[in-house]
C-alpha positions as CSV (number, residue, x, y, z in Angstrom):
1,X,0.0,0.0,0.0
2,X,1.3,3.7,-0.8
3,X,0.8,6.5,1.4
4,X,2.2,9.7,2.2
5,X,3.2,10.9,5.7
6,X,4.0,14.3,7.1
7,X,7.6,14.3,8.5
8,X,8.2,14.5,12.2
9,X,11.0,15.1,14.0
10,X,11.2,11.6,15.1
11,X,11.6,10.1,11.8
12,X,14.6,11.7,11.7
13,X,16.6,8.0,11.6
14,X,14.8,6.4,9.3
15,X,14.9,8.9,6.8
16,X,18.4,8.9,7.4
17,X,18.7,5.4,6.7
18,X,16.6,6.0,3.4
19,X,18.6,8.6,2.4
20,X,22.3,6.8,2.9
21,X,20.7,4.1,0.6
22,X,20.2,6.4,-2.0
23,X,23.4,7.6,-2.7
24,X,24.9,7.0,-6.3
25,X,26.9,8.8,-8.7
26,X,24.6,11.3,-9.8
27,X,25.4,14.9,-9.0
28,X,22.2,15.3,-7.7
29,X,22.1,12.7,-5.4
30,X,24.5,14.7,-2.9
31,X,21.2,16.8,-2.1
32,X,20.2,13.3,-0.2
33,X,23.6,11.9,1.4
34,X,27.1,13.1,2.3
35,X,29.1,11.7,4.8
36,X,29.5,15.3,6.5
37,X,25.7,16.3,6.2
38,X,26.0,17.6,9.3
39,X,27.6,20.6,8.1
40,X,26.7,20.5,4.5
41,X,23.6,22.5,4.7
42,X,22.9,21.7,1.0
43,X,21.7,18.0,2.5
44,X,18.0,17.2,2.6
45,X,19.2,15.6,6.1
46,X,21.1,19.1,7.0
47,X,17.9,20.9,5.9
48,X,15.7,19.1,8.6
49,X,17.5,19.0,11.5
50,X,18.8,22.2,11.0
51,X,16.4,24.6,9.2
52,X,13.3,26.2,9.3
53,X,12.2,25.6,6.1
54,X,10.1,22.5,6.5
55,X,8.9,23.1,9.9
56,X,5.4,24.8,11.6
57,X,3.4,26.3,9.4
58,X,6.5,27.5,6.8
59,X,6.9,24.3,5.3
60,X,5.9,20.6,5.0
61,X,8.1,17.8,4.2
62,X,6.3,14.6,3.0
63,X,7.4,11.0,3.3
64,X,6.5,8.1,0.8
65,X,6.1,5.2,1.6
66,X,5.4,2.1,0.7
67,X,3.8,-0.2,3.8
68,X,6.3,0.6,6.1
69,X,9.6,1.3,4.4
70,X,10.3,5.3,2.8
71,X,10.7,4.8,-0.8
72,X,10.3,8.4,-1.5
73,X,10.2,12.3,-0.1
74,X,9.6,15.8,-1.6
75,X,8.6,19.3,1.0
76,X,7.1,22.4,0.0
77,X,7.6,25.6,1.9
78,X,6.4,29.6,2.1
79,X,9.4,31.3,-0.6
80,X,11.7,33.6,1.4
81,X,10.8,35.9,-1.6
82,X,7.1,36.5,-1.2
83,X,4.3,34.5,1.3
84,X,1.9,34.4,-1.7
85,X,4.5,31.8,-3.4
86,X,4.7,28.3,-2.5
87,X,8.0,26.1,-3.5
88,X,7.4,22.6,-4.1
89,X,8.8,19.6,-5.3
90,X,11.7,20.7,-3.2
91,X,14.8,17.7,-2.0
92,X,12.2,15.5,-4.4
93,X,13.4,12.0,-4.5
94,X,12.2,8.5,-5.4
95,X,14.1,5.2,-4.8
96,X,15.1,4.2,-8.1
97,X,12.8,1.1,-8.3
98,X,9.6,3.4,-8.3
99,X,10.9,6.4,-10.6
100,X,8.8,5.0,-13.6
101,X,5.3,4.6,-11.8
102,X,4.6,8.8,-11.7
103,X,4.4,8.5,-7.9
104,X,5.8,11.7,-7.4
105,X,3.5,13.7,-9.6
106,X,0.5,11.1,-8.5
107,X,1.8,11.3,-4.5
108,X,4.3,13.7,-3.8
109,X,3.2,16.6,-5.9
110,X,-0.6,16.3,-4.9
111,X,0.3,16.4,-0.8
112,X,2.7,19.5,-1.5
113,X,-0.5,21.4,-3.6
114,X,-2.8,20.7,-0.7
115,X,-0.6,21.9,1.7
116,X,0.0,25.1,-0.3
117,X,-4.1,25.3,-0.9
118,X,-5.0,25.4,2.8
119,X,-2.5,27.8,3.3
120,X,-4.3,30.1,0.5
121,X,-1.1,30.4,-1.7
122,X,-1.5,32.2,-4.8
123,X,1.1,30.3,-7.1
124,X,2.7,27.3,-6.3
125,X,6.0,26.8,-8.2
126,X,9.1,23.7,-8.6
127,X,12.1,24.8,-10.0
128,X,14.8,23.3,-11.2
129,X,18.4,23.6,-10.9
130,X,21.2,23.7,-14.5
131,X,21.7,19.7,-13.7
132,X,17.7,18.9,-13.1
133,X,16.1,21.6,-15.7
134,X,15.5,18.7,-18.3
135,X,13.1,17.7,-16.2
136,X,10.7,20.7,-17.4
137,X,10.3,18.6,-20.5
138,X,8.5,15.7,-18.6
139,X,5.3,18.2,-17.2
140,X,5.3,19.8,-20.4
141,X,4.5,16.1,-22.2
142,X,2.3,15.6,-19.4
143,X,-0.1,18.6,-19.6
144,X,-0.2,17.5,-23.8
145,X,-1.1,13.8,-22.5
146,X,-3.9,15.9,-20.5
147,X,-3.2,12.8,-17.5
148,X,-4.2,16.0,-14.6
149,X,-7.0,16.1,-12.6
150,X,-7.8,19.0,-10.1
151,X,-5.6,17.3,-7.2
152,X,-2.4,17.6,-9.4
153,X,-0.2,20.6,-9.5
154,X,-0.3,22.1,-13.1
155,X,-4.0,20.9,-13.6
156,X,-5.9,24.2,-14.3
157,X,-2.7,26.3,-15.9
158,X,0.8,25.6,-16.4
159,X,3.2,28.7,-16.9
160,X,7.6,28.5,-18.0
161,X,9.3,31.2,-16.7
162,X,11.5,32.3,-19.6
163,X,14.7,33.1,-17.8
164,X,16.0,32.2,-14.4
165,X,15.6,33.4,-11.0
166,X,17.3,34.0,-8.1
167,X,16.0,31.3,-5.3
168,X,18.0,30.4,-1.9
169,X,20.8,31.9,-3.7
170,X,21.3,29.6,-6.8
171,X,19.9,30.2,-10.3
172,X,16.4,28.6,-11.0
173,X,14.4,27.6,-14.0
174,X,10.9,27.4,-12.7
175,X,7.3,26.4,-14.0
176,X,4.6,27.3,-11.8
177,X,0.6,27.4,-11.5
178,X,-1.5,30.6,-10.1
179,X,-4.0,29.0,-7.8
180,X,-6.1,32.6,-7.8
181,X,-6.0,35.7,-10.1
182,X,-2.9,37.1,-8.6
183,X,-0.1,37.2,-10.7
184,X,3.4,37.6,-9.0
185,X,6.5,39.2,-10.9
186,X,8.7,36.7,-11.4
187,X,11.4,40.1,-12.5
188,X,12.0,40.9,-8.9
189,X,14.2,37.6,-8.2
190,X,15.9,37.4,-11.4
């Protein structure tokens, strides 16, 4: 059975555990492990036990899982650049096994939009590192396949930012969705 979970502190180890497991030779795998992550605040494991950014009502950090074993995560969070902008999709990451099965738009994704709906969020946005930005390409083919329903992020509009931002201090490609008739300006972070 598949579920989602809300991380708590006390599943700190476990996603620990997950998270050494996952460790490969991609460049973007050293978001989820690094022997020192206790210092290397670019770590998913950094980022919870030392960060704000997933915790009270800033931020939620989800947990997939399959019966009882973590075979996935992603958070969303509030954007330090506006409180009308949600960030989600953020530390995303699915055991290899799963990656083909759409669990992260189909799991992941949905529990970051709700979050960001019952906070009243006006745009909810992922963006994408140079390494990851490829993976624009996959929701763009998705929204042709017209696979969305109202619980998916991207259902009712789905906007490319046509140059990159500014966001936590690295440059970010970024597609997003207004949830209401507000319409941020991406300019200001560019």
């Amino acid at each position: 059975m598949i579920l989602v979970k809300e991380y708590k502190p006390e599943l700190f180890d476990e996603v620990l555990e997950f998270c050494k497991v996952q460790k490969d030779d991609s460049e973007v795998s050293n978001n989820m492990w690094s022997e020192d992550w206790e210092t290397d605040n670019s770590t998913l494991l950094y980022i919870l036990k030392a960060n704000e950014r997933f915790s009270s009502n800033h931020g939620m950090f989800h947990l997939l899982y399959e019966d009882e074993k973590i075979i996935g995560c992603g958070g969303v969070y509030i954007s330090d650049f506006s409180l009308r902008v949600a960030i989600a999709g953020v530390r995303t990451w699915v055991d290899k096994k799963y990656r083909n099965l759409q669990y992260i738009k189909n799991y992941i994704l949905v529990a970051n939009k709700s979050w960001a709906v019952e906070r009243s969020v006006d745009v909810i946005a992922l963006s994408f590192n140079y390494y990851n930005k490829n993976l624009i390409k996959l929701f763009t083919k998705g929204m042709k396949l017209g696979t969305r329903t109202e619980k998916h992020i991207f259902h009712n509009n789905f906007n490319i930012l046509e140059f990159p931002v500014i966001i936590k201090g690295t440059p970010q490609w970024v597609i997003y969705e207004n949830l209401s008739n507000y319409r941020f300006d991406w300019s200001q972070i560019k």
